[in-house]
Every structure is written in C-alpha cells, then in structure tokens.
N, C-alpha and C positions, 0 to 999 in steps of 0.2 A: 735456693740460693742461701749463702751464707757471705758472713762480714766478719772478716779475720781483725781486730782487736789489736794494736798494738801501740797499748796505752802510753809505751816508755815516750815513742813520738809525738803524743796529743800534747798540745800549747794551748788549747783552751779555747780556738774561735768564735767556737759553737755552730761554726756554717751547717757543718751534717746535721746537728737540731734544727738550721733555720730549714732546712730543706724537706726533712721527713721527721717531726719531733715525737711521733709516734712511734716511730723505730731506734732511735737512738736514746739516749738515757744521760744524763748528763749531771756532773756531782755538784752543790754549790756555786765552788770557782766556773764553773763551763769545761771541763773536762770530764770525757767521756768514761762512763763506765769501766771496769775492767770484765772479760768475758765477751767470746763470740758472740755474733746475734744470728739465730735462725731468722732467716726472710720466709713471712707466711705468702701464699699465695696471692697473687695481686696486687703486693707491695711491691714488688722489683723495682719498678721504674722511680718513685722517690727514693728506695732505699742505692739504689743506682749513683742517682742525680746523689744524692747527700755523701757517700762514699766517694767520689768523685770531685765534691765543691770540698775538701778538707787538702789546706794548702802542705800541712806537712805530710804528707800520702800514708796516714795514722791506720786506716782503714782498707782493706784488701778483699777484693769481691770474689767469690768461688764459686762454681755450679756444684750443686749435688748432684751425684751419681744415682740414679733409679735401680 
C-alpha cells in the first residue's frame, strides 16, 4: 500500500499523526511531510484509519501492484 501526498491540501490537524504517528511524519507547525509514504506490512489498517480521519482528503490510499 501506498499514501499519495498532497501536501498543497494539508491544513495542519495532525488527525493522520493522531491515528498512526508512526506512519505519518509531520513538520513543526502539524503539517504533513512532503513525499509518498510506502505502507510496510501490517500497517494498513492505522495507516488506513489515519488517511481517512484527514478532513481535507490531503492524503490518497493506493494498492501496489505485485
């Protein structure tokens, strides 16, 4: 899985840190890094939930292809 990145949207919540803060990255202010994130195995489901609790839809979930 993958988390498409699109920082121009991110207002600074922080919800996707409160949700999975191992997965998300987040600057000073509480906006999110810039740069996709690779989802390791076994994270899905908070990096899921956290991509999903971001009110400005900043954040876009993809499958990889095998």
């Amino acid at each position: 899985m993958r988390i498409i990145v699109q920082k121009a949207k991110c207002q600074g919540h922080a919800r996707c840190a409160a949700q999975a803060p191992d997965i998300f990255k987040l600057d000073n202010g509480g906006y999110i890094l810039p740069g996709d994130i690779e989802v390791a195995e076994g994270e899905e489901l908070p990096a899921s939930r956290g991509a999903r609790s971001c009110p400005e839809r900043a954040l876009e979930l993809t499958r990889c292809a095998l």
